[in-house]
N, C-alpha and C positions, 0 to 999 in steps of 0.2 A: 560849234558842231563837233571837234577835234574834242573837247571835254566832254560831251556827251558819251562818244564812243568811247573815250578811255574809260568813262563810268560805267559804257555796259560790260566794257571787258573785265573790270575790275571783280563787278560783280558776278560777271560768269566763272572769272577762274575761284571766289572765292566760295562760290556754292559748287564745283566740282573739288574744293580743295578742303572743303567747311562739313565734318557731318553733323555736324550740327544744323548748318543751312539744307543739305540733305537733309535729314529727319525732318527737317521743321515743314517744310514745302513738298516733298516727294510723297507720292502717293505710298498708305500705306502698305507694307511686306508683312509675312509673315517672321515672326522669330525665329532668328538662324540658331541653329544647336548652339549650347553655350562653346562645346570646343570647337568648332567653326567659329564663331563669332572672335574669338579668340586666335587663331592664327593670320596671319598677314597674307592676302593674296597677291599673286601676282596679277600689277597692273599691265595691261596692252591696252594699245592706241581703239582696238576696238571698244575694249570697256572702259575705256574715259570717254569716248566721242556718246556711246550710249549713256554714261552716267552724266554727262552735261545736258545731250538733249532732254531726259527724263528732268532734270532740275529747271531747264531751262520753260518747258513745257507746266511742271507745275507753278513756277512764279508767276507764266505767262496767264493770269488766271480768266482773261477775258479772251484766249485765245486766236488772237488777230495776227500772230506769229512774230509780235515785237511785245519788248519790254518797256512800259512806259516806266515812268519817273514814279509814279505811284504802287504802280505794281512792286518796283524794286523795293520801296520802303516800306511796303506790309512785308514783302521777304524778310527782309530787313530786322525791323520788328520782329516777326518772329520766331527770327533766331536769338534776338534780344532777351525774347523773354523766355526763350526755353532756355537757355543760358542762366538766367533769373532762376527760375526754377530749379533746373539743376543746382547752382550752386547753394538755394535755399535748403534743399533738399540733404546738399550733402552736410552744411551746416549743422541742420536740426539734427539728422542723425549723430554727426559727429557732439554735437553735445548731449546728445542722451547717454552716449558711451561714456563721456567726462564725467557727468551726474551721476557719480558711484551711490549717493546715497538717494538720490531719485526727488528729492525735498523740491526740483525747479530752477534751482539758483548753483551757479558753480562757486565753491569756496575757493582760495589760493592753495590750499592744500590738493582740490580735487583737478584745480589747471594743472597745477605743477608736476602731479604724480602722472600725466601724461607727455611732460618735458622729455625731451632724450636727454639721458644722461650725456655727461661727457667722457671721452676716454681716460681711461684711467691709466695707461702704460702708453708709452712712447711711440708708435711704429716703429716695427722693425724693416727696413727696405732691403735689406742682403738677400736674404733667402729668394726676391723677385730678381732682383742684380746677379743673383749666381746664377739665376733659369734664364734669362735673356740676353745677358752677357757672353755669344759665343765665343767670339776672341779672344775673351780674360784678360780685357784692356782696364778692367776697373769702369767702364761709359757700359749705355746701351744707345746705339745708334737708331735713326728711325729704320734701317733694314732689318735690323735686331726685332724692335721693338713690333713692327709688321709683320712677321716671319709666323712665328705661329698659328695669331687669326688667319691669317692668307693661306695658312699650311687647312686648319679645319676648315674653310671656307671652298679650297680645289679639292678637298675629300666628300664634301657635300654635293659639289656640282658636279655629278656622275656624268654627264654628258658634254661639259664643259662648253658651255653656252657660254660662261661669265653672269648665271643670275640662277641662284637657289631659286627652284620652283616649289607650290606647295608639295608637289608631289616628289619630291627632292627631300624636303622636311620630313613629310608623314614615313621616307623611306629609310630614314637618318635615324624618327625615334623610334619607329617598329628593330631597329637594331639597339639600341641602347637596352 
């Protein structure tokens, strides 16, 4: 019984944690603006409790307000195969970009010319070492090393909550 429940849990936190399992189970939305889609929102407890029931309710597809063992593994599934998918997907495209000459077949030449080269010149570390090194001990400490991010990070949380909001963001690059 103790296995079962850890298996519903499993699966609950991994379809509020999965959008993939979101997508695949949740009823459909409309398409968010590409730059909304794009920025991070901030999560509260109320839109996780909403974003669990809404996944929880579409797995549950015979509606009897429990998750059976079959229910979970059409879920399951498919996210399996939208993952499939997906990754077919990015494949095929990513090899029609390789197939510079389009002929169907990738030569070693046309893999290769999409290789990252390697560097060519050594890094240089000083010029980061002379910016974060406040004490001029030759080290950077991890206070050192934190000081900055943490420095833009309390310039962004205008209200000093402790958590950039989006509306913290959109007011960050309306200034930039």
């Amino acid at each position: 019984m103790t296995k079962v429940y850890l298996t519903l849990a499993a699966t609950i936190a991994a379809a509020s944690a999965s959008p993939a399992l979101a997508s695949a189970v949740a009823p459909a939305a409309a398409p968010a603006p590409k730059a909304a889609a794009q920025a991070p929102k901030q999560l509260t407890r109320a839109g996780l409790t909403k974003n669990l029931d809404d996944t929880f309710k579409a797995i549950d597809t015979n509606g009897d307000g429990t998750l059976s063992q079959a229910e979970i593994s059409a879920a399951e599934m498919k996210v399996l195969q939208n993952r499939a998918s997906m990754a077919r997907q990015r494949l095929e495209a990513e090899f029609t970009k390789l197939d510079t000459n389009k002929d169907g077949n990738l030569s070693k030449a046309e893999f290769m010319a999409a290789a990252p080269a390697g560097p060519t010149t050594a890094p240089n570390g000083a010029p980061a070492l002379a910016q974060l090194d406040k004490n001029k001990d030759g080290k950077v400490s991890l206070d050192e090393y934190r000081a900055p991010q943490l420095a833009v990070f309390d310039k962004l949380d205008t209200n000093k909550d402790g958590t950039i909001s989006q509306a913290e963001r959109q007011a960050a690059a309306r200034k930039k």
